[in-house]
C-alpha positions, 0 to 999 in steps of 0.5 A: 570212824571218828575219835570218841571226843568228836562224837556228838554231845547228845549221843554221849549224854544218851548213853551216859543217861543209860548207864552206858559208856563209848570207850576205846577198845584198842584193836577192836576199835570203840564199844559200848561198856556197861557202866552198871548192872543191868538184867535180862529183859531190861531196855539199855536204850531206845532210838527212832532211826531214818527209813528208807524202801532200799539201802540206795533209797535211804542214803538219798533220804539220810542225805535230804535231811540235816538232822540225819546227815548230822546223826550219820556223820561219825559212822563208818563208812565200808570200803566201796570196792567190796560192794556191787556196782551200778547203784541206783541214785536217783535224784540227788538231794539239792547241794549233794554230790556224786562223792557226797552219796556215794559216802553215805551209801557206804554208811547205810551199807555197813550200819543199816537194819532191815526193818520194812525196808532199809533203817539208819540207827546211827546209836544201835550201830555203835554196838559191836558184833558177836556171835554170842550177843549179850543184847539184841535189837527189838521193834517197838510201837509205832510198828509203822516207824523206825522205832527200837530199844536195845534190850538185855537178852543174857540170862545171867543179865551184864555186869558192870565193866562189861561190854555190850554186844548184838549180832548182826546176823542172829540167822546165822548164830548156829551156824558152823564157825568157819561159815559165820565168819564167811558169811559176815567177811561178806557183808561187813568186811571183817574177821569175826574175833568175838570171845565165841569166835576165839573159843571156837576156834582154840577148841579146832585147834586142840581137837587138831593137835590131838588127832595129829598127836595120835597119828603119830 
C-alpha cells in the first residue's frame, strides 16, 4: 500500500468530514482513528462501491472504468501465488493488459464484499480486521446497488483515539481461536493479531502453564 500522503485528497477529506483519521499504525500498517466520540448505532461513513457477478467479473469492470481504477489505485494487492490458478479474463477492457488485470484481480481478491455478487468499496477496505469489530458493514437503499454505511455496532459506542475496526468474516466470530486465525490466513494471508486475538492466546498460555506447573 501506498504512504497515506499519496492517498487520494478526496478520501482523506471524506474521512476527515466523518471525524475520522487514516494514521500510521507501525507494524500494523495504516488505520482508521476516531478523531471524536462516536455511539452505538451512529453512521461513521457511506460509499457506493463498484459490482461485479464474480471477483474475476469485477476486476475487468474496476478495470473499464477510470473513476474505479482511480479509487483502487492505493489498495493492496495480496500475493497471487496463494490464489487458484486459471482465472477467467474474459475480454480485456480496451488499453489493459494481462499484468494490468492480474493486479486488479489481486485487489478485488483481498478487499472485496460480497454483496449480490462481488463489490469494490475501496473506503470500507481501509478498515482493519478484528475478530471483536467495534463497527460493521451494513447495506443500505437502493438494495439493487452497491450502497453501504459503515455504523457503530460497540455497545459502549468508540472513543476519541480509538481505532475502528470491522471483521472480515462475522461467520466466524465464534469460532475457536486457532480456526479463526486459519480460516482468515486462508482468505487474506495474514496472522490474525487483533487485541481478541492477543487476549485469547495469553490466556492459552496461562491455562498451559498452569497444567504444566501441576504436573509436575
Amino acid at each position: 500500500a501506498l504512504p497515506i500522503s499519496d492517498m487520494a485528497a478526496s478520501t482523506l477529506d471524506i474521512l476527515e468530514a466523518a471525524g475520522l483519521e487514516l494514521r500510521d499504525l507501525g507494524k500494523k500498517g495504516r488505520g482508521i482513528i476516531a478523531k471524536r466520540d462516536f455511539k452505538c448505532g451512529e453512521v461513521l461513513v457511506r460509499e457506493q462501491g463498484f459490482q461485479g457477478s464474480t471477483m474475476e467479473n469485477l476486476a475487468s469492470v474496476v478495470l473499464a472504468s477510470p473513476e474505479a481504477r482511480q479509487a483502487a489505485a492505493n489498495m493492496y494487492a495480496g500475493p497471487l501465488h496463494h490464489l487458484r490458478q486459471g482465472w477467467d479474463m474474459g475480454t480485456l477492457p480496451e488499453g489493459a493488459t494481462e499484468e494490468d488485470w492480474l493486479d486488479m484481480y489481486a485487489k478485488v481478491r483481498y478487499n472485496c464484499f460480497q454483496i449480490d455478487g462481488s463489490c469494490l468499496l475501496p473506503l470500507m477496505a481501509l478498515f482493519n480486521h478484528s475478530c471483536r469489530p467495534n463497527a460493521a458493514v451494513t447495506r443500505v437503499s437502493p438494495l439493487n446497488e452497491c450502497a453501504v454505511v459503515m455504523v457503530v455496532v460497540a455497545q459502549e459506542g468508540i472513543c476519541a483515539g480509538q481505532e475502528i475496526v470491522q471483521c472480515y468474516d462475522s461467520s466466524q466470530m465464534c469460532q475457536p481461536l486457532h480456526d479463526r486465525r486459519r480460516s482468515l490466513m486462508s482468505t487474506w494471508s495474514f496472522l490474525c493479531k487483533c487485541d481478541e486475538c492477543e487476549r485469547e492466546e495469553s490466556e492459552e498460555d496461562a491455562s498451559k502453564a498452569t497444567a504444566g506447573e501441576a504436573n509436575d
